[in-house]
Backbone as JSON, one array per atom type, in Angstrom:
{
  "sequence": "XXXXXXXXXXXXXXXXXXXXXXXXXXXXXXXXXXXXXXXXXXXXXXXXXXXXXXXXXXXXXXXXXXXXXXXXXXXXXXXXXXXXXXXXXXXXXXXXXXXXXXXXXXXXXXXXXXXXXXXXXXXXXXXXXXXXXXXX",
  "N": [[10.11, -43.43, -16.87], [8.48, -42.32, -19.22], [7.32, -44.26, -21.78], [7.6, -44.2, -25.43], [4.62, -44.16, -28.25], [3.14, -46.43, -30.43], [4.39, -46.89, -34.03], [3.1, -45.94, -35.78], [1.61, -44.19, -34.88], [2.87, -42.17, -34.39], [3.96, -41.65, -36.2], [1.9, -40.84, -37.57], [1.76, -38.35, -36.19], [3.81, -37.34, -36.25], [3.34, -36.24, -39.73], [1.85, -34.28, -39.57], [3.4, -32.34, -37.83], [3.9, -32.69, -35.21], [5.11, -33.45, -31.84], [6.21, -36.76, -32.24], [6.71, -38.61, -29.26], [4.82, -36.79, -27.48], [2.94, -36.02, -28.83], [2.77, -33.47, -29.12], [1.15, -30.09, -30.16], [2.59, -27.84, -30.78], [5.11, -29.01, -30.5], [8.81, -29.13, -31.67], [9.03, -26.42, -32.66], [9.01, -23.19, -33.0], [8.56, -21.44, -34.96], [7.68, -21.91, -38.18], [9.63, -22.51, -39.74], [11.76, -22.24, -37.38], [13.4, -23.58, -35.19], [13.02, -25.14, -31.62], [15.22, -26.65, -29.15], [14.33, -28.27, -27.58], [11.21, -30.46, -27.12], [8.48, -28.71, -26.77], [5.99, -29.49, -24.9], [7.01, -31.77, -24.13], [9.32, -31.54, -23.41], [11.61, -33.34, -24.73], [14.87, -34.01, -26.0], [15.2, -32.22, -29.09], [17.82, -33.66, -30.82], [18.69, -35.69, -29.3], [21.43, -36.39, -28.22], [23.42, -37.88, -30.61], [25.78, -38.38, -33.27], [24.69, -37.31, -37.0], [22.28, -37.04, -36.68], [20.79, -35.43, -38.3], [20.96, -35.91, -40.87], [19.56, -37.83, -41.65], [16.94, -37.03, -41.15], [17.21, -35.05, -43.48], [17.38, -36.8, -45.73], [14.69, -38.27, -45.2], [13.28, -35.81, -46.55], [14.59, -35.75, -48.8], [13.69, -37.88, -50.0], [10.77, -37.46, -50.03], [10.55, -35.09, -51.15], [11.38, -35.39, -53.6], [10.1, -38.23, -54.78], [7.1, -36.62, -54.87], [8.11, -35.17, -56.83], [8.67, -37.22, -59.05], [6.03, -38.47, -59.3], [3.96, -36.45, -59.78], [5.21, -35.47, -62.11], [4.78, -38.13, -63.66], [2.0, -38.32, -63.38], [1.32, -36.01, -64.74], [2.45, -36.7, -67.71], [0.88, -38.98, -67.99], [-1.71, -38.24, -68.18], [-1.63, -36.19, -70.45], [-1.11, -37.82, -72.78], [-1.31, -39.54, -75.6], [0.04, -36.85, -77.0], [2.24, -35.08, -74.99], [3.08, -32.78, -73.41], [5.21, -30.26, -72.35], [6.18, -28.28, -71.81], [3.96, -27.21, -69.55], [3.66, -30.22, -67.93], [6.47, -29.72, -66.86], [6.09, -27.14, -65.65], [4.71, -27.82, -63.55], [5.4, -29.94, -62.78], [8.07, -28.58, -61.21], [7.19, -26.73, -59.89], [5.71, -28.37, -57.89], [7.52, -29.71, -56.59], [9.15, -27.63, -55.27], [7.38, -26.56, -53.72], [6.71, -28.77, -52.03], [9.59, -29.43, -50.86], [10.52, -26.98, -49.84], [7.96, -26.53, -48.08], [7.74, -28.7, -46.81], [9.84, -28.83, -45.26], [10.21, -28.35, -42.07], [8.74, -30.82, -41.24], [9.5, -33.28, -42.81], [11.52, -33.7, -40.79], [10.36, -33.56, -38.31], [9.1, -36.69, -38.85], [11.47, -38.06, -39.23], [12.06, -38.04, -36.55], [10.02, -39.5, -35.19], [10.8, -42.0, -36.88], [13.41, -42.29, -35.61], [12.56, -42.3, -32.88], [10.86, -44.64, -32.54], [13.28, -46.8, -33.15], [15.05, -46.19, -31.64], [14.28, -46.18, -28.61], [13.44, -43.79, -26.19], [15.0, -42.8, -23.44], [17.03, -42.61, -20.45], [18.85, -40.83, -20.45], [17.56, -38.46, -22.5], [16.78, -36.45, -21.99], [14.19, -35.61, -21.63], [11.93, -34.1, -19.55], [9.94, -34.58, -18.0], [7.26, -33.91, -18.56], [7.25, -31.4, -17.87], [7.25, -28.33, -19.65], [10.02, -26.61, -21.83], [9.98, -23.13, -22.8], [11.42, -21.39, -25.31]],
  "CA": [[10.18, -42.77, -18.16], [7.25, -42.46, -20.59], [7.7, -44.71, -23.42], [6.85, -43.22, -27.02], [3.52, -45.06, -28.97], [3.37, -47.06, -31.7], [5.22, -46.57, -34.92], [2.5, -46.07, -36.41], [0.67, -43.11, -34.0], [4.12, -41.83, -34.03], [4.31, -41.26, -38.11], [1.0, -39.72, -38.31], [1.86, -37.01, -35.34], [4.99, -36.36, -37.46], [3.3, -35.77, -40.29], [1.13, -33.44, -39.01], [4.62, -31.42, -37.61], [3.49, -32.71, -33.97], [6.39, -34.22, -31.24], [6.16, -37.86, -32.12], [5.93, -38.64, -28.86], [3.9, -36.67, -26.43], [1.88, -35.58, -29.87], [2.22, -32.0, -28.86], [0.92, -29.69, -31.2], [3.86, -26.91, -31.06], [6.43, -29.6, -30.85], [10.08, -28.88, -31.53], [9.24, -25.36, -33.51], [8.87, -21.88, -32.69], [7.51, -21.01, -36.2], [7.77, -22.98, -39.44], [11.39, -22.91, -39.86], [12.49, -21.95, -36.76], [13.19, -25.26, -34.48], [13.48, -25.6, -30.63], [16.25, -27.58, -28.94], [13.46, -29.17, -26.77], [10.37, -29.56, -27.15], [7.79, -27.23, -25.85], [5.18, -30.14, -24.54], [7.41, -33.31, -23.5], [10.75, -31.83, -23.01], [12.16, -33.94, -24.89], [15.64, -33.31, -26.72], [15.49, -33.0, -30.43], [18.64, -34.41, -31.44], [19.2, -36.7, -28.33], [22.89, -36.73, -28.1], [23.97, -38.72, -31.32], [25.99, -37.73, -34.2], [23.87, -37.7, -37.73], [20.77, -37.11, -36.62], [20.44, -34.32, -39.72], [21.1, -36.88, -42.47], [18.44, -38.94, -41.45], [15.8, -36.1, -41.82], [17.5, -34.78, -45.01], [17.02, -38.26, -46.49], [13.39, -38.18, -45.22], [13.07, -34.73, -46.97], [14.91, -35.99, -50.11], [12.56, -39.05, -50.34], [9.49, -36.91, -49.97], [11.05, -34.15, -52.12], [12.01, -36.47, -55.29], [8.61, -38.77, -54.78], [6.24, -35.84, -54.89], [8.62, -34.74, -58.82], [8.15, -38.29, -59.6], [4.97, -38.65, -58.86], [3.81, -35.41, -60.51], [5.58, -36.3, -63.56], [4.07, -39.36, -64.11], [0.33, -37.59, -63.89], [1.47, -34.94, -66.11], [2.26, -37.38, -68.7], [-0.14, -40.07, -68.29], [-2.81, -37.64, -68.56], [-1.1, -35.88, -71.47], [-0.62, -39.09, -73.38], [0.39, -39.13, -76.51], [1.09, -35.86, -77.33], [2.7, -35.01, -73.96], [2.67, -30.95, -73.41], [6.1, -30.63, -72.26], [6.07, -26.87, -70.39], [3.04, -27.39, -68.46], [4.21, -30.93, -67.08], [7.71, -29.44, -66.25], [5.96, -26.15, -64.8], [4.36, -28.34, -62.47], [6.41, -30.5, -61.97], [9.13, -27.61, -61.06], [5.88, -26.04, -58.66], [4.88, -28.69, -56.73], [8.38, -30.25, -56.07], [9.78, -26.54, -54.78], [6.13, -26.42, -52.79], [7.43, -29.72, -50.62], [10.61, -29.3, -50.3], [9.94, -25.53, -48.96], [7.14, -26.06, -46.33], [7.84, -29.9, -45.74], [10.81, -28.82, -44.38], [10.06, -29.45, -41.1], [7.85, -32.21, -41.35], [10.8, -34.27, -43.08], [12.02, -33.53, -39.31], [9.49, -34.71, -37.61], [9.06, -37.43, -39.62], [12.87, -38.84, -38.8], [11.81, -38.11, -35.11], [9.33, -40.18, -35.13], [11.29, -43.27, -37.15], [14.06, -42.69, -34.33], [12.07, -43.32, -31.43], [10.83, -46.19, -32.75], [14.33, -47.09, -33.38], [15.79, -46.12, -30.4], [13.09, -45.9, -27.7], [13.24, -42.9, -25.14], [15.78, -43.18, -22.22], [16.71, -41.59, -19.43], [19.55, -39.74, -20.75], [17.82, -38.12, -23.54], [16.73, -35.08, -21.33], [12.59, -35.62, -21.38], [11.91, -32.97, -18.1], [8.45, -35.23, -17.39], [6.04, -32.99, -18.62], [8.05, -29.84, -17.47], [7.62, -27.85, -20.79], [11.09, -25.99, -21.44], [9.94, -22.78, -24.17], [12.67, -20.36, -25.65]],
  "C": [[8.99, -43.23, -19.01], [7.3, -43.17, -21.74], [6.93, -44.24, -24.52], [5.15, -44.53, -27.43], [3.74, -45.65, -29.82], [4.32, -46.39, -32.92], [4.08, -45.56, -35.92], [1.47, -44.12, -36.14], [1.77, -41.8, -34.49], [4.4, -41.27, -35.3], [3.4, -40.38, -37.96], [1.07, -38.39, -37.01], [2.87, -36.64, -36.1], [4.51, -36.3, -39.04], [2.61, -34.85, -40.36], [2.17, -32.41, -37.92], [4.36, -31.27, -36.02], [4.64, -33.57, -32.98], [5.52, -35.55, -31.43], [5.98, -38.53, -31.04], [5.6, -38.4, -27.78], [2.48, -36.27, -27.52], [1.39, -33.72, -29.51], [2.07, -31.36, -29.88], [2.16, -28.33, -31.92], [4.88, -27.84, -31.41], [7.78, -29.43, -31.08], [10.22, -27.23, -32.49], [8.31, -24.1, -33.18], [8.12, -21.0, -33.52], [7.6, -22.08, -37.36], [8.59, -23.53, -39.58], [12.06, -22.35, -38.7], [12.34, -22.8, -35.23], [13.45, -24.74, -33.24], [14.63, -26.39, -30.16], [15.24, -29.05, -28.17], [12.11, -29.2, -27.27], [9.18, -29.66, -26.45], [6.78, -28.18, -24.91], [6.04, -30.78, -23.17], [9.07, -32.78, -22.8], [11.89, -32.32, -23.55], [13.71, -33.68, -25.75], [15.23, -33.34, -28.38], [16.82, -33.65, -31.42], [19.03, -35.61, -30.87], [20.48, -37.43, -28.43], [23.31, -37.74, -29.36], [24.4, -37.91, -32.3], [24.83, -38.03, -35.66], [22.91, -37.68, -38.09], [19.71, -36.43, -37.64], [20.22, -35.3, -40.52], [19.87, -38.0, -42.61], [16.95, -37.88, -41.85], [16.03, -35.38, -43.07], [16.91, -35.99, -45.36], [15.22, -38.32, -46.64], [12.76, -37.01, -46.12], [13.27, -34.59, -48.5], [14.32, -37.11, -50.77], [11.59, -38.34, -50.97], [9.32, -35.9, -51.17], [10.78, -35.14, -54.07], [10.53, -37.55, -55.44], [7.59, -37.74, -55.4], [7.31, -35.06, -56.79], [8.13, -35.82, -59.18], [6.77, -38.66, -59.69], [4.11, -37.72, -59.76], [3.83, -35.67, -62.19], [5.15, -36.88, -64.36], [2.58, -38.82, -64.16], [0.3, -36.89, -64.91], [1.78, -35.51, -67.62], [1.48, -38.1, -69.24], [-1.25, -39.16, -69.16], [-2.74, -36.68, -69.82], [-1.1, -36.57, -72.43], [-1.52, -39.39, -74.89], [0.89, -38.32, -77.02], [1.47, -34.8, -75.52], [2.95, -33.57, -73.88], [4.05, -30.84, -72.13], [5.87, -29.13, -71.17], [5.16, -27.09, -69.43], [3.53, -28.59, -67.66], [5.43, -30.12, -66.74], [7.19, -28.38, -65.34], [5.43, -26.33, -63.71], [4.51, -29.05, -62.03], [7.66, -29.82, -60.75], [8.13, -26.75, -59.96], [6.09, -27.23, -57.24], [6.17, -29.37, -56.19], [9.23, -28.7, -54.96], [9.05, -26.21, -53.29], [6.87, -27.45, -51.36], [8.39, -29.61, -50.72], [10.73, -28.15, -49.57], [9.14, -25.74, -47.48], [7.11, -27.65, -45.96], [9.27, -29.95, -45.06], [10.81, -29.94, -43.03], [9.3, -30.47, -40.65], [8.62, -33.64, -41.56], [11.42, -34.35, -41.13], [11.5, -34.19, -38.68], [8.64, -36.11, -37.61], [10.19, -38.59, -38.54], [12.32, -38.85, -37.18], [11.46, -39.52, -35.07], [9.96, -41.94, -35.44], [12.56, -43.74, -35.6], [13.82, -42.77, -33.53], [11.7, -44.18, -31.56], [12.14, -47.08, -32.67], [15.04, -47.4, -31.88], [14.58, -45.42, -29.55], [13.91, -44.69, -26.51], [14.07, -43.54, -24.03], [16.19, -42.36, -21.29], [17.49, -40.31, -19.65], [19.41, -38.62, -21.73], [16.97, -37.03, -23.46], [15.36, -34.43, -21.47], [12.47, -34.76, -20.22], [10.47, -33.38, -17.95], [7.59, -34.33, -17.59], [6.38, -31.44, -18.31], [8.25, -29.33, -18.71], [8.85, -26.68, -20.74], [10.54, -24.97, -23.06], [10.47, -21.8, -24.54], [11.89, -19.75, -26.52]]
}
């Protein structure tokens, strides 16, 4: 069995919406929002038999989501500062938080991938087909 790469290799292929790890460039998705069970490179499963495996990429999605308002926010004020322009920060705040949560969809996804193979390393049961790409 192939073991995955670093943690590290492994983040920046999932944030770039690539299988964590064979680093394929299709990876577990058919179009933007429309996921594989396998995917298309490595084979590999994307949920690999455990319950939960959603809540863990929500979370990643609701991090990324709520960071990128906060984050925003805080520019739109600083740079506002002291008379703070209250529609424009909110209208872009209310933009760019809708922006990632929309198309980092699946990225939040492949994101969590990525933390759970680190986590839990690649095994035999978790239906890799050795390079045998499986594509629906």
């Amino acid at each position: 069995m192939k073991s995955s790469p670093s943690l590290g290799v492994m983040l920046w292929r999932g944030l770039f919406r690539r299988c964590p790890h064979c680093g394929d460039r299709r990876a577990f998705f058919a179009k933007w929002f429309v996921r594989r069970e396998r995917c298309a490179g490595c084979g590999l499963r994307w949920e690999r038999n455990y319950e939960g495996f959603m809540l863990g990429a929500m979370a990643i999605s609701f991090i990324t989501t709520g960071g990128s308002l906060l984050l925003t926010m805080a520019i739109g004020v600083i740079a506002s500062y002291p008379d703070v322009v209250l529609w424009p920060v909110l209208g872009s705040t209310v933009a760019v938080t809708l922006l990632v949560g929309v198309f980092g969809y699946p990225i939040s996804y492949t994101l969590w991938q990525a933390v759970d193979l680190h986590l839990r390393p690649v095994a035999e049961d978790d239906g890799e087909d050795h390079g045998r790409a499986v594509v629906n």
